[in-house]
RORORO-239808 format. One line per 5 residues: their letters; for each residue x, y, z of C-alpha. Coordinates in steps of 0.001 Angstrom, whole numbers. Layout:
<pts>
A) X/Y/Z ~ ...
</pts>
This chain:
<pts>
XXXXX) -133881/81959/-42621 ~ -133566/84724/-45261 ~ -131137/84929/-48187 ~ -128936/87957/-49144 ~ -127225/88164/-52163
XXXXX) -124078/90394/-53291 ~ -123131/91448/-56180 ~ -120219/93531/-57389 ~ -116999/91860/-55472 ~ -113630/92190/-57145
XXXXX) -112149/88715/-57838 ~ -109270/89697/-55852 ~ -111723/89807/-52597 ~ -113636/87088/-53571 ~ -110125/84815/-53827
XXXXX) -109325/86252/-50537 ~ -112634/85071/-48258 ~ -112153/81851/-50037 ~ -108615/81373/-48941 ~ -109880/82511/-45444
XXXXX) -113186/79661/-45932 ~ -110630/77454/-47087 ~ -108417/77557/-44226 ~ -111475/77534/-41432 ~ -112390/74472/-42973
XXXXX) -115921/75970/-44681 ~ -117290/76697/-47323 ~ -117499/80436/-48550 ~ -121134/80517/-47697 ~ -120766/79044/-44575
XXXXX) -117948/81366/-43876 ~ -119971/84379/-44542 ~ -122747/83574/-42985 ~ -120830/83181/-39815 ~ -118999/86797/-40113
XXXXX) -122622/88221/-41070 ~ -124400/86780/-38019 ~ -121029/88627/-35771 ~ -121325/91627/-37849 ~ -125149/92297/-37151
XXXXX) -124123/91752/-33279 ~ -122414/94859/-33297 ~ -123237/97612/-32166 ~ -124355/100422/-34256 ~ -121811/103774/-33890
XXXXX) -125125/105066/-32204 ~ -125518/102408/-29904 ~ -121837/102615/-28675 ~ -121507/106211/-27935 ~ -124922/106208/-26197
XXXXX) -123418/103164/-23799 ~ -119974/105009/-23233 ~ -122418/108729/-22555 ~ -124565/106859/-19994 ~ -121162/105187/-18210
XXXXX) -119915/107474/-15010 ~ -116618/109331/-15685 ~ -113420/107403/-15110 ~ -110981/109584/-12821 ~ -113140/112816/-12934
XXXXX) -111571/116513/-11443 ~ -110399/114770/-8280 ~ -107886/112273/-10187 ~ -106971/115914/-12182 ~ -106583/117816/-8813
XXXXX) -104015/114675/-7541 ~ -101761/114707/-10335 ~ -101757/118401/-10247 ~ -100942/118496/-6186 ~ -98318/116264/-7013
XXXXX) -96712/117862/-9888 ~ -96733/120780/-7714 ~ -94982/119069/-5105 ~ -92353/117610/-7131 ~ -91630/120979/-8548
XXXXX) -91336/122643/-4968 ~ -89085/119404/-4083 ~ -86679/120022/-7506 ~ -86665/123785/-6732 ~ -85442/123529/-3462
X) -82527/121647/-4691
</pts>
Protein backbone atom coordinates (compact mmCIF):
# COMPACT_ATOMS: atom_id res chain seq x y z
CA UNK A 1 0.00 0.00 0.00
CA UNK A 2 1.59 3.43 -0.64
CA UNK A 3 1.13 6.65 1.33
CA UNK A 4 0.31 10.14 -0.12
CA UNK A 5 0.49 13.06 1.76
CA UNK A 6 -1.16 16.68 1.23
CA UNK A 7 -0.26 19.61 2.22
CA UNK A 8 -1.70 23.08 1.80
CA UNK A 9 -5.68 22.56 2.65
CA UNK A 10 -7.57 25.55 3.99
CA UNK A 11 -9.04 24.74 7.44
CA UNK A 12 -12.32 25.54 6.07
CA UNK A 13 -11.94 22.27 3.66
CA UNK A 14 -10.31 20.34 6.02
CA UNK A 15 -13.50 21.00 8.65
CA UNK A 16 -15.64 20.15 5.78
CA UNK A 17 -14.27 16.32 4.79
CA UNK A 18 -14.30 15.84 8.46
CA UNK A 19 -17.91 16.69 8.90
CA UNK A 20 -18.48 14.48 5.75
CA UNK A 21 -15.96 11.44 7.67
CA UNK A 22 -17.88 12.22 10.58
CA UNK A 23 -21.20 11.61 9.29
CA UNK A 24 -20.11 8.25 7.13
CA UNK A 25 -19.07 6.99 10.28
CA UNK A 26 -14.97 7.11 9.38
CA UNK A 27 -12.32 8.50 10.05
CA UNK A 28 -10.86 11.33 7.73
CA UNK A 29 -8.25 8.96 6.48
CA UNK A 30 -10.44 6.32 5.94
CA UNK A 31 -12.76 8.67 4.23
CA UNK A 32 -10.20 9.78 1.82
CA UNK A 33 -8.83 6.90 1.04
CA UNK A 34 -12.15 5.65 -0.09
CA UNK A 35 -12.90 8.87 -2.46
CA UNK A 36 -9.13 8.43 -3.74
CA UNK A 37 -9.48 4.75 -4.67
CA UNK A 38 -13.15 6.13 -6.79
CA UNK A 39 -11.30 9.02 -8.05
CA UNK A 40 -8.35 7.00 -9.71
CA UNK A 41 -11.32 4.76 -11.29
CA UNK A 42 -12.20 7.44 -13.44
CA UNK A 43 -11.63 7.89 -16.44
CA UNK A 44 -9.11 10.26 -17.70
CA UNK A 45 -10.85 13.27 -20.10
CA UNK A 46 -8.74 11.24 -22.73
CA UNK A 47 -10.07 8.04 -22.00
CA UNK A 48 -13.75 9.28 -22.16
CA UNK A 49 -13.79 11.06 -25.39
CA UNK A 50 -11.84 8.19 -27.03
CA UNK A 51 -14.88 5.69 -25.69
CA UNK A 52 -17.73 8.17 -26.82
CA UNK A 53 -15.39 8.63 -30.65
CA UNK A 54 -15.26 4.82 -31.03
CA UNK A 55 -19.32 4.48 -30.06
CA UNK A 56 -21.64 4.41 -33.48
CA UNK A 57 -23.72 7.61 -33.95
CA UNK A 58 -27.02 7.78 -32.13
CA UNK A 59 -29.88 8.85 -34.71
CA UNK A 60 -27.45 9.67 -37.64
CA UNK A 61 -28.90 11.67 -41.14
CA UNK A 62 -31.83 9.26 -41.33
CA UNK A 63 -33.37 10.32 -37.77
CA UNK A 64 -32.46 14.16 -39.36
CA UNK A 65 -34.21 13.32 -42.73
CA UNK A 66 -37.56 12.03 -40.46
CA UNK A 67 -37.98 14.98 -38.46
CA UNK A 68 -37.39 17.06 -41.46
CA UNK A 69 -40.17 14.96 -43.70
CA UNK A 70 -42.32 15.55 -40.95
CA UNK A 71 -41.89 19.12 -40.27
CA UNK A 72 -42.50 19.41 -43.85
CA UNK A 73 -45.62 17.67 -43.64
CA UNK A 74 -47.01 19.47 -40.82
CA UNK A 75 -46.29 22.69 -42.56
CA UNK A 76 -48.12 21.53 -45.88
CA UNK A 77 -51.02 20.26 -43.37
CA UNK A 78 -51.14 24.03 -41.45
CA UNK A 79 -50.90 25.71 -44.89
CA UNK A 80 -53.67 24.12 -46.32
CA UNK A 81 -55.79 25.32 -43.56
Amino acid sequence: MSTIQVRGISADAHKRLKAQAKNEGKSLSEYLRQELERIAELPSLDEALARIASREPVGGEGAAADIRAARAERDAHLDSR
